[in-house]
C-alpha positions as CSV (number, residue, x, y, z in Angstrom):
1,X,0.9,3.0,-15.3
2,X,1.5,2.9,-11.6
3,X,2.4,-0.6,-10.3
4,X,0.9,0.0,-7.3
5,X,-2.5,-0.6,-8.9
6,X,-3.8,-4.2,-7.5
7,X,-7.2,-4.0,-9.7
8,X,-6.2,-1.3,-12.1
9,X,-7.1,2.1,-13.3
10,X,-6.7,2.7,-17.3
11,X,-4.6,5.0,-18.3
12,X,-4.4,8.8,-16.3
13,X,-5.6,8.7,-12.8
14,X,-6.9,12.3,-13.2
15,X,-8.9,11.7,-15.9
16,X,-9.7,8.4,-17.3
17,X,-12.2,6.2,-15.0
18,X,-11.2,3.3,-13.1
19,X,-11.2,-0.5,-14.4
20,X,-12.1,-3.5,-12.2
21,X,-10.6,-6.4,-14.0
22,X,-11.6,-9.8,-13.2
23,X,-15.1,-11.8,-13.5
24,X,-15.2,-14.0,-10.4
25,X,-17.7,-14.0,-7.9
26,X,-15.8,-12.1,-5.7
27,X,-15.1,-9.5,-7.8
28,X,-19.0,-9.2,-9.2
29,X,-19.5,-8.9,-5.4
30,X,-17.0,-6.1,-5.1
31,X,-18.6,-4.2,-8.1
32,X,-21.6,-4.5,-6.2
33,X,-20.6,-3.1,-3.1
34,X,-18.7,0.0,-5.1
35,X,-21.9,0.7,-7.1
36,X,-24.5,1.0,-3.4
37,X,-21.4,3.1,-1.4
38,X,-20.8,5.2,-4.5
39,X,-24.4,6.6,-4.3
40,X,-24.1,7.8,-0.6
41,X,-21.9,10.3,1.3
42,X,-20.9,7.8,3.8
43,X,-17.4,7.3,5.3
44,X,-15.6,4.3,4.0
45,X,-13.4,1.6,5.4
46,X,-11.7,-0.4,2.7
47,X,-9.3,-3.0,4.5
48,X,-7.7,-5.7,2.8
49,X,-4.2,-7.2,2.5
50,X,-1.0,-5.0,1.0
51,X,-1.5,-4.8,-2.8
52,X,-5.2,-5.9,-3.0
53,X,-6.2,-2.8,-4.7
54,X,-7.4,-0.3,-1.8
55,X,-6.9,2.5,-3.5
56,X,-8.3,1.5,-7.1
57,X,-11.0,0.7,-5.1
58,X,-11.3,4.5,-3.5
59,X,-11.1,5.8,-6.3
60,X,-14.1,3.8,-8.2
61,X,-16.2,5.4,-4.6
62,X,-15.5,8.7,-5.6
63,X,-15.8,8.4,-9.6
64,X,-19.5,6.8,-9.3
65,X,-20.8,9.0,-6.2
66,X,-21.7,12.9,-6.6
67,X,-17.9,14.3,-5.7
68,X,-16.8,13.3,-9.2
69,X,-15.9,16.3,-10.3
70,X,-14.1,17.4,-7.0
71,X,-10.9,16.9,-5.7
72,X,-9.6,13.0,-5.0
73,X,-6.4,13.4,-2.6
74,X,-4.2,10.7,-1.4
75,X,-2.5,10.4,2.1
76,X,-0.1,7.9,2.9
77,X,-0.4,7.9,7.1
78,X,2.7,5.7,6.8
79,X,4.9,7.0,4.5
80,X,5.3,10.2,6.9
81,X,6.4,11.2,10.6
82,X,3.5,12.6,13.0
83,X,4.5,16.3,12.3
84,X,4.2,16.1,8.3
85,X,1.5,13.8,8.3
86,X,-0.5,16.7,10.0
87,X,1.1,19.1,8.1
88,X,0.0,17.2,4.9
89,X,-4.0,16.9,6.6
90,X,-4.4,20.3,8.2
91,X,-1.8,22.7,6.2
92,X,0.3,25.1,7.5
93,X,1.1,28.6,8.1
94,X,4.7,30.4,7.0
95,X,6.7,30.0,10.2
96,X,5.5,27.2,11.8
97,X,8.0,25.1,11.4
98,X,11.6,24.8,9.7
99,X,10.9,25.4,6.4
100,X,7.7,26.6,6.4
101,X,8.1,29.8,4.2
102,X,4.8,30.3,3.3
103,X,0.8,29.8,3.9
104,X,-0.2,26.0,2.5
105,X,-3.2,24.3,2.4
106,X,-3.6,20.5,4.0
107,X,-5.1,18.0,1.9
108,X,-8.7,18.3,4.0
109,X,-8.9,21.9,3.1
110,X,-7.7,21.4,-0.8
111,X,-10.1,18.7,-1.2
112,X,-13.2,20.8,-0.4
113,X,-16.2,19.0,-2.2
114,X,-13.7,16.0,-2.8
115,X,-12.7,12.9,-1.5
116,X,-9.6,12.0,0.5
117,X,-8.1,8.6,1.2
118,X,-6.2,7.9,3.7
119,X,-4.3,4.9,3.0
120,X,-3.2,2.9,5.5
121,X,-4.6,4.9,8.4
122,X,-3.8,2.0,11.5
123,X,0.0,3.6,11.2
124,X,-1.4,7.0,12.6
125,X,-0.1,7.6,16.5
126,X,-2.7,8.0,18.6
127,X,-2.2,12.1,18.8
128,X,-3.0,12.1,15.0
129,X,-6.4,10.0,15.4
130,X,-7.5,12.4,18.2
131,X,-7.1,15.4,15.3
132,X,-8.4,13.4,12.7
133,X,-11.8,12.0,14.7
134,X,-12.3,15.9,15.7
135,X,-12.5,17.1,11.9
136,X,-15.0,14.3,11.4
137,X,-17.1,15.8,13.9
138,X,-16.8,18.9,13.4
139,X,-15.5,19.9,9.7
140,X,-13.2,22.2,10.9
141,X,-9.6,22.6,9.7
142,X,-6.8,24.1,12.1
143,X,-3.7,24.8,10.2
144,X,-0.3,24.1,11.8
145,X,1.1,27.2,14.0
146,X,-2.5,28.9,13.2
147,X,-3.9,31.0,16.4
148,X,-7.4,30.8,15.3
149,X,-9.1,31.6,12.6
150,X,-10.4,27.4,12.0
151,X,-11.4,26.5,8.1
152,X,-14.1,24.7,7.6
153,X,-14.3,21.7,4.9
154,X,-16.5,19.7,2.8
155,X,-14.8,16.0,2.0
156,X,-15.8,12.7,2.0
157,X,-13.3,10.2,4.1
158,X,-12.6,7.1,3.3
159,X,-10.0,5.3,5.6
160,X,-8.1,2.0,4.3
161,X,-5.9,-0.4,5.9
162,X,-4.2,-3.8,5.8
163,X,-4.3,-4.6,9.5
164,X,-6.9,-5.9,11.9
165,X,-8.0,-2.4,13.5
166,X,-9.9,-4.4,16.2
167,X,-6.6,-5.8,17.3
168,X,-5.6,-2.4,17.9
169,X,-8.2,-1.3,19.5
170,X,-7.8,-4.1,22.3
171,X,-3.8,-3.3,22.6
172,X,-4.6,0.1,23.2
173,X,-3.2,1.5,19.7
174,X,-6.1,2.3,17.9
175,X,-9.2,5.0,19.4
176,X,-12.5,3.2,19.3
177,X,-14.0,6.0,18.6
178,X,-12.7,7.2,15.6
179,X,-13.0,3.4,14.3
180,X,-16.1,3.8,14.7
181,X,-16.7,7.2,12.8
182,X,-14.8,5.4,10.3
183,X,-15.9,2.2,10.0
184,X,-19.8,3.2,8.8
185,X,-19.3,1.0,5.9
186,X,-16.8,-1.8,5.6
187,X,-15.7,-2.9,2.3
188,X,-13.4,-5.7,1.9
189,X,-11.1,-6.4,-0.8
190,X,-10.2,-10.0,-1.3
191,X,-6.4,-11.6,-2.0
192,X,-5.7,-12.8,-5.3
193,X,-5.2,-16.6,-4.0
194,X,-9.0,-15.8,-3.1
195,X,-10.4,-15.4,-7.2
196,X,-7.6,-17.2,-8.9
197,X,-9.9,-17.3,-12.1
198,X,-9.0,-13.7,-12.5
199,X,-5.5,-14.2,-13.1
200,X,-5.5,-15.2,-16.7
201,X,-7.3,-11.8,-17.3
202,X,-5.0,-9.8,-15.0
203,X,-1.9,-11.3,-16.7
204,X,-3.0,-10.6,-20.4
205,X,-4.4,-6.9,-19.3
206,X,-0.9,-6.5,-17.8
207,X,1.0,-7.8,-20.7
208,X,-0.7,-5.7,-23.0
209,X,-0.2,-2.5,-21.3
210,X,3.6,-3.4,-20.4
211,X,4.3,-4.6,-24.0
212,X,2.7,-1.0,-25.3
213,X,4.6,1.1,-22.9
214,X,8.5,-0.7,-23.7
215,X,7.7,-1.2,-27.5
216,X,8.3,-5.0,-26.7
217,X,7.4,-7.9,-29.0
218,X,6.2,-10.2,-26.4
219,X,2.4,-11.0,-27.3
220,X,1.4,-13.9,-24.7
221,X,2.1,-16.7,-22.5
222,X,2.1,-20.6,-22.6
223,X,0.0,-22.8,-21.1
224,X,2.8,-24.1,-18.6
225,X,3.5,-20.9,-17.6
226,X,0.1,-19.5,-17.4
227,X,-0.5,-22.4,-15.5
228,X,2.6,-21.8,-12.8
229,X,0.9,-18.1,-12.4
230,X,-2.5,-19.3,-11.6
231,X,-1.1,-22.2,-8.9
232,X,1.0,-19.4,-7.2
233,X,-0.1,-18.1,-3.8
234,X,1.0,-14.0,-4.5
235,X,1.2,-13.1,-1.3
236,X,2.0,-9.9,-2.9
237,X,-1.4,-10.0,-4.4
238,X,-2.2,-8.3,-7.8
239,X,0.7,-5.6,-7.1
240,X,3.2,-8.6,-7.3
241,X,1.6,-10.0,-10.2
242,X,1.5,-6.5,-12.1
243,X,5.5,-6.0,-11.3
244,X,6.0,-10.1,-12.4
245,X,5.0,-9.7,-15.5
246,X,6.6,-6.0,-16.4
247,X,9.8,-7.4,-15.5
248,X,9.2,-10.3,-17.7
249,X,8.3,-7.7,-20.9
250,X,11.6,-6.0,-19.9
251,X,13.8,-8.6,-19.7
252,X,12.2,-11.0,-22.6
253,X,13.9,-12.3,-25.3
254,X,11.1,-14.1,-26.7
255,X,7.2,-12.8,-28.3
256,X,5.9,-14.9,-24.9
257,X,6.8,-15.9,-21.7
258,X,7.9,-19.8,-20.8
259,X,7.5,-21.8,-18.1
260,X,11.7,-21.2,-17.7
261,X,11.7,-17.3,-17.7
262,X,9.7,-17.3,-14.2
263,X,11.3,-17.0,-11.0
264,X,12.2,-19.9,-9.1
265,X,10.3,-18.8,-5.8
266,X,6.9,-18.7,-8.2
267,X,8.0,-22.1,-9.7
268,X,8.7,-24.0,-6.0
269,X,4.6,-23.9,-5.9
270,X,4.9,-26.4,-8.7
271,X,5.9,-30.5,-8.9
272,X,6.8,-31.7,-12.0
273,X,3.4,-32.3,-13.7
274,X,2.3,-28.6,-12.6
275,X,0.0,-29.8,-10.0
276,X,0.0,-27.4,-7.3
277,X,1.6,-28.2,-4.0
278,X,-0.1,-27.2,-0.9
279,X,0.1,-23.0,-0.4
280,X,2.6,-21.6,2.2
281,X,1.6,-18.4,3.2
282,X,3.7,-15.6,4.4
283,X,4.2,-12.2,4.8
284,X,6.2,-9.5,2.9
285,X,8.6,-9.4,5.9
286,X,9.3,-12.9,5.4
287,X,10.6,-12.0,1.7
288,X,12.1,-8.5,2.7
289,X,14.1,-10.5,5.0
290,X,15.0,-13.2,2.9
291,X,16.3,-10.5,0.0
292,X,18.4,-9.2,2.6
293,X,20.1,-12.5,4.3
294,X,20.1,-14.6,1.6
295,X,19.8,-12.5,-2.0
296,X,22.5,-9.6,-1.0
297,X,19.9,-7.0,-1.7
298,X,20.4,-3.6,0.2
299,X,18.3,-2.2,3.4
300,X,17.8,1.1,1.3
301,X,16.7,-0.8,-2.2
302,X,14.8,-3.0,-0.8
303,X,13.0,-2.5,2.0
304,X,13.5,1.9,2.4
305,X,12.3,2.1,-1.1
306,X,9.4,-0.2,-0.8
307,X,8.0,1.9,2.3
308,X,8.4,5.0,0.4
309,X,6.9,3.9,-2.4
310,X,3.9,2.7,0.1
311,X,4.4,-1.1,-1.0
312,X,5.0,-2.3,2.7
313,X,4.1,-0.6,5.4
314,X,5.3,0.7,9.3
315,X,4.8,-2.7,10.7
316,X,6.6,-4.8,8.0
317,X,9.7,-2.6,8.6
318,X,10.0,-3.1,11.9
319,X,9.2,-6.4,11.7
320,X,12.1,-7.0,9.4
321,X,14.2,-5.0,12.1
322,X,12.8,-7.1,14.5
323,X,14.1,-10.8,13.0
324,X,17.3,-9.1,12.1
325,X,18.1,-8.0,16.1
326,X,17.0,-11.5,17.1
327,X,19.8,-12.2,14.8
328,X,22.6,-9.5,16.0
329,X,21.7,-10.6,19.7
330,X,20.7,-6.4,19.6
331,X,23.7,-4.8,17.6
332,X,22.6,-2.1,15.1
333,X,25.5,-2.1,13.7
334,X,25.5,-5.9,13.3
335,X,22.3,-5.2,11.6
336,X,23.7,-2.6,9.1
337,X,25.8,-5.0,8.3
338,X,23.8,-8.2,8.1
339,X,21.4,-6.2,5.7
340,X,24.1,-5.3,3.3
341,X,25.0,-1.8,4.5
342,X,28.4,0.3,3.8
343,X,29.8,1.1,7.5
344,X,29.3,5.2,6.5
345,X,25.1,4.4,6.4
346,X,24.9,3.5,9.8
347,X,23.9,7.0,11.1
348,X,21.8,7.5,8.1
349,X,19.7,4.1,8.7
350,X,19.4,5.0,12.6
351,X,17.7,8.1,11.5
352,X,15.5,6.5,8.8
353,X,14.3,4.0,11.3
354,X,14.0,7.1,14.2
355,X,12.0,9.1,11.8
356,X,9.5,6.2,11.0
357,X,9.1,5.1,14.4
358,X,11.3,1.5,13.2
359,X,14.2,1.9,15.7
360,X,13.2,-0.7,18.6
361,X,14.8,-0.9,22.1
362,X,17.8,-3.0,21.6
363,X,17.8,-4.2,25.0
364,X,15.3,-6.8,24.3
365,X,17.1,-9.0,22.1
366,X,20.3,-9.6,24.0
């Protein structure tokens, strides 16, 4: 099982149907919300913070509503540059591009009958939302390099994101309109600090699973430590908590986990009668960075493969570039270093953060 599910989905994502865990209120409310927007065709706009569970969400939309049985495709708008991303949407034809050698398909036109989500969709330039909004009001697909010849498609869209698209909209970086199309219904998904009752359930579901899948002995947790998870803020949300707890299976030595085998950042929430201390709350730049100063971790095994893996997104990047210029007084090659980089990587990292639209004017911080 992925660990980039934040509620979770049991077993294959293809086949087997998806699993809201947790008995809060807010989840009861959430299950309520699915159930009425499953039954419609309407466009979707699941927001929420990074690892909430966006896309478990989606996906309990499109197994309760009447495109089941279609297609349910995935685009990560942040993962790619503009020219794949419309690649990926619209499809291509052979020759429109290096290294298209043949006739493909976008996601839109695969999909027909279907549903596709389009994760993180405030990272799309502005050229991209101008194609997308004209497919919603029209249906038709143009394929990259196509002269003509439009497709048309069937799909229900549903958008999400993890930042405030009304923000956006007032700095000029997200169309109104297409917010609009978008935003028909708003479902949001709540952090974990917000239904900390659930994380008792989360963490034995988890366990279970992880415990199955490495042929590990470890069967449960004590009360201390149960009690350290349940005080901590995760502002990873239920993506952290899943990744806690299969690196605990991997690493234990014992059939449960202690109070001693946790981290010492979950741990620092806690005094020494377990009361919780008053939440900081911060942002997965703040602990990207802090891997990178302070831990010795690597720009590319850190924070490259987090963004690949959709984990972090566009604007947590560059807002670890950002701190780390502030720091270099605007040397990139500073930078390379400072965030544990061999000398030879200095082109390649230039042309990662090029490529994702990270490299920022250097002129600004000196």
């Amino acid at each position: 099982m992925s660990p980039n599910l934040a509620l979770t989905n049991a077993g294959s994502r293809a086949k087997q149907p998806v699993r809201l865990i947790g008995q809060s209120q807010a989840m009861t409310t959430l299950r309520v919300e699915i159930d009425l927007v499953a039954r419609t065709d309407a466009k979707v706009l699941v927001c929420g913070e990074s690892g909430v569970g966006k896309e478990i969400v989606t996906r309990a939309i499109h197994d309760n509503g009447p495109r089941s049985k279609g297609t349910f495709a995935v685009v990560n708008c942040a993962g790619l540059p503009e020219t794949l991303l419309e690649s990926e949407l619209f499809g291509h034809v052979k020759g429109s591009f290096t290294g298209a050698y043949r006739d493909k398909p976008g996601k839109l036109e695969s999909a027909h009958m279907g549903t596709v989500f389009l994760d993180e969709i405030g990272e799309m330039s502005l050229r991209m939302q101008g194609l997308l909004l004209r497919f919603l009001e029209t249906g038709e697909v143009q394929r990259v390099g196509a002269d003509g010849g439009a497709r048309n498609a069937d799909v229900r869209v549903i958008g999400a994101t993890n930042r405030n698209l009304r923000e956006m909209i007032a700095q000029g970086t997200f169309r109104e309109d297409l917010y609009y199309r978008l935003n028909v219904v708003q479902i949001v998904v709540p952090p974990l600090r917000e239904r900390r009752v659930d994380i008792s359930e989360l963490v034995r579901h988890f366990l279970d699973e992880f415990a199955a899948a490495n042929r590990s002995p470890m069967i449960g947790v004590s009360a201390e430590a149960m009690n350290a998870l349940a005080a901590y803020s995760w502002p990873g949300n239920v993506r952290e908590l899943a990744n806690l707890i299969e690196r605990m299976v991997v690493a234990g030595r014992h059939d449960r986990i202690e109070l001693e085998d946790l981290p010492s950042e979950l741990l620092g929430t806690h005094d020494a009668g377990l009361r919780p201390r008053r939440e900081r709350r911060h942002t997965a730049a703040d602990d990207l960075y802090l891997r990178l100063t302070e831990q010795g971790e690597s720009f590319w095994s850190s924070v490259r493969a987090m963004y690949m893996a959709r984990d972090i997104t566009r604007a947590d990047v560059r807002e670890v570039i950002r701190r780390g210029l502030e720091r270099t007084n605007g040397n990139y090659r500073m930078l390379a270093e400072l965030f544990n980089m061999k000398p030879a990587q200095y082109r390649s990292f230039l042309s990662f953060l090029k490529k994702h639209d990270c490299l920022l004017p250097f002129r600004e911080y000196r």
